[in-house]
Each structure stands twice: as C-alpha cells, then as structure tokens.
C-alpha positions in Angstrom: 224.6 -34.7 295.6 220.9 -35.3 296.1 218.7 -33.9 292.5 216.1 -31.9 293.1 212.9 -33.7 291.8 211.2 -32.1 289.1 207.4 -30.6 289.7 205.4 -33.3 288.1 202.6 -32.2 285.9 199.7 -32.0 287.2 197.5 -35.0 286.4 194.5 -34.7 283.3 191.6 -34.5 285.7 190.1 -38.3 285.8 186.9 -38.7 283.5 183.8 -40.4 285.1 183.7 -44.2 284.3 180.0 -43.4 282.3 181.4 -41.4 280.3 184.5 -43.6 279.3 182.4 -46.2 279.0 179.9 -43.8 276.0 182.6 -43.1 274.5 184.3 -47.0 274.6 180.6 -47.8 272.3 181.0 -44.6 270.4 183.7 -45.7 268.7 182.8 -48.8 268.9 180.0 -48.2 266.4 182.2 -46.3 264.4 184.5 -48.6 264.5 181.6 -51.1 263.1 180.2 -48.2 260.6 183.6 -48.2 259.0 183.8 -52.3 258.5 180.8 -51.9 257.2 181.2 -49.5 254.7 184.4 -51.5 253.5 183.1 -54.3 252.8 179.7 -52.6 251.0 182.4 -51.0 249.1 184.5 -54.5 248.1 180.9 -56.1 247.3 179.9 -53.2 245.0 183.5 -53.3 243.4 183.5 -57.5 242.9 179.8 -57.0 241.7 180.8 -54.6 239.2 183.3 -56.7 237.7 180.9 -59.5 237.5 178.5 -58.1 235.7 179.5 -58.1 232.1 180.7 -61.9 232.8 177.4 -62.8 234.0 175.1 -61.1 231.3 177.8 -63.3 228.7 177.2 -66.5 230.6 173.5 -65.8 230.8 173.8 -65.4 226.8 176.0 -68.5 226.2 173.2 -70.3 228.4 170.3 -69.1 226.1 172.3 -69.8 223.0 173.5 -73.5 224.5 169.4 -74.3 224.7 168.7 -73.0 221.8 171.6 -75.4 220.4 170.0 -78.5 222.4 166.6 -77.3 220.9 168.0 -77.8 217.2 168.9 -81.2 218.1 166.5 -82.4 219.0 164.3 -81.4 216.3 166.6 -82.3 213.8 166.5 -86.0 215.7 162.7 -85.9 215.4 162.7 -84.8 212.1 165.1 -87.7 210.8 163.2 -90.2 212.8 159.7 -89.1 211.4 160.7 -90.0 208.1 160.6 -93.6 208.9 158.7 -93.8 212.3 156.2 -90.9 211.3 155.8 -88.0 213.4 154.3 -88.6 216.8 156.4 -91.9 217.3 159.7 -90.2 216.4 158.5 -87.3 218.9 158.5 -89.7 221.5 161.5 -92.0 220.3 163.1 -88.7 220.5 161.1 -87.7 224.2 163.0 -91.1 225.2 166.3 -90.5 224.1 166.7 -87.3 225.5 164.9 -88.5 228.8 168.0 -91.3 229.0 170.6 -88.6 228.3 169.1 -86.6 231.3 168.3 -89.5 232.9 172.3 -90.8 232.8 173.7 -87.1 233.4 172.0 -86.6 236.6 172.3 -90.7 237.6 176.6 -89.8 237.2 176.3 -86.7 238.9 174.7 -88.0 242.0 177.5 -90.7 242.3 180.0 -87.8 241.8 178.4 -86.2 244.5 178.1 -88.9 247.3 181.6 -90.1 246.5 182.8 -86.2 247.4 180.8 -86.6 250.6 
C-alpha cells in the first residue's frame, strides 16, 4: 500500500543574501575579538611569570659588572706597584681590550659557522 506523505514543514522564510553576508563579518569580528583576547590573555599570563626571573637576571647582571669592576682594579692596583699608576691603567686598558677583543673575535666565528 502506497504511504501517505507527511506535510512537510513549511520552509524558515529565506534571509536576503545582505543580510547573511552582515552577519558572515559579524561574527567574523567576533570571531577575531575573541583570538585576540586569548592571546592578550596568554601574553599577560607568560609576562607575569617572567617577571620575577627577569628583575633576578637584571640583578645577577649588575652584580656580574660589578664583579668584572673589582678585577680589574685589583689588576691595576697590582700592576701600579711596579709599573706605577697610569702605565698599569693602561697595561690593564690592554688586557681587558684583548679579553674583549678575543670573546667577540670567537663569537663571530661561532656565528658564521651556524650560518
């Protein structure tokens, strides 16, 4: 026996194409809004948890010259016993100079064999 087809329901009434299209870049932008905000809110997180490290390093940084500063002077000082002052300042001027000189020298062969 033949079924009797079922009334379909009627059909949404069709929306203009202008107005899809609004709301297609409405939530777009939302869409967009909300990346946005995630990733402000991952930055602030990370930037939070840096903070504390970075303050230490910035410490350890000022304490590490400070360290290089007593060096040197003790290097001057030992060297202006015998050379007098203003020849062991730049004895010591050229020592540290070739130290610099040598660390910087390595590091630019370090860096063009990487490359």
């Amino acid at each position: 026996m033949l079924k009797v087809p079922e009334q379909a329901q009627p059909a949404a009434p069709e929306r203009p194409v202008g107005e899809l299209v609004h709301q297609l870049i409405e939530d777009g932008k939302a869409y967009a809004r909300a990346e946005v905000g995630l990733v402000k809110a991952i930055a602030s997180a990370k930037a939070g948890a840096l903070a504390m490290p970075a303050g230490l390093l910035a410490a350890a940084l000022l304490l590490g010259l400070a360290a290089i500063n007593a060096l040197v002077l003790g290097v001057v000082l030992a060297l202006a016993r015998f050379v007098g002052p203003l020849l062991a300042g730049l004895i010591g001027t050229l020592i540290f100079a070739g130290v610099a000189g040598g660390l910087a020298w390595f590091a630019v062969g370090r860096i063009r064999r990487a490359l």
